[in-house]
C-alpha positions, -999 to 999 in steps of 0.1 A, spaced: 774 -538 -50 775 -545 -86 769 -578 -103 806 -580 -118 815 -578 -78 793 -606 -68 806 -623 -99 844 -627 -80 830 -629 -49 814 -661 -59 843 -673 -80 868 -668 -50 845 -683 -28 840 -718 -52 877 -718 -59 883 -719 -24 858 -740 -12 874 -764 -41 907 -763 -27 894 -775 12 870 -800 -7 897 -815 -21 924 -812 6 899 -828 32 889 -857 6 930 -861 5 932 -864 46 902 -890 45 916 -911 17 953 -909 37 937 -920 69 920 -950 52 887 -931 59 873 -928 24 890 -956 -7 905 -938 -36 876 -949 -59 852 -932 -32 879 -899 -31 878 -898 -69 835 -900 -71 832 -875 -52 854 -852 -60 841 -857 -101 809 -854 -83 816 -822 -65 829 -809 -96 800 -818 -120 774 -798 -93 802 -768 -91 799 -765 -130 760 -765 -124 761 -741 -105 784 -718 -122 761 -720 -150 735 -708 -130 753 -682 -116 764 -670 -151 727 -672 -163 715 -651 -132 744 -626 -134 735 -621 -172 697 -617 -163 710 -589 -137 729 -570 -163 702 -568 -188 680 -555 -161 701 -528 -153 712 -520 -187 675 -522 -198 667 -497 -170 698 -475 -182 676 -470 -211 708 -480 -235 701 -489 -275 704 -526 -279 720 -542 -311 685 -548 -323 678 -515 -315 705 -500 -337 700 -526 -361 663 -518 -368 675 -477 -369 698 -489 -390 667 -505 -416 647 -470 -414 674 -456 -425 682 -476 -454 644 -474 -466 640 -440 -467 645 -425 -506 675 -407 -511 
């Protein structure tokens, strides 16, 4: 599976988690189970860690692509940058 593929799986999995988060923070609140203060903490809450965690997922997906493009054996922009230099030093 590629790491683009895990990237959506994730995604479609947090969206949807979101969405049953919220709608069962929404049935507590309507059956006096949870304030709306409480409802609105935790949701703000739920979403602060969500972010965290996409970040981490981002970072880890990024760390997987470089891997695999560093095992491609692909010319980074440093690379052709510094070819790039040579080039320009040699004499005409």
């Amino acid at each position: 599976m590629k790491p683009v593929d895990l990237l959506y799986m994730g995604l479609g999995a947090a969206f949807l988690a979101k969405d049953k988060v919220e709608s069962f923070v929404e049935e507590l609140e309507k059956r006096g189970e949870m304030s709306r203060a409480d409802a609105q903490n935790f949701l703000a809450d739920a979403k602060s860690r969500a972010k965290q965690e996409e970040e981490v997922l981002r970072a880890r997906i990024r760390e997987e692509l470089q891997g695999v493009l560093s095992d491609m054996g692909l010319a980074t922009k440093d690379d052709i940058a510094a070819l790039k230099a040579l080039i320009e030093k040699q004499p005409s």
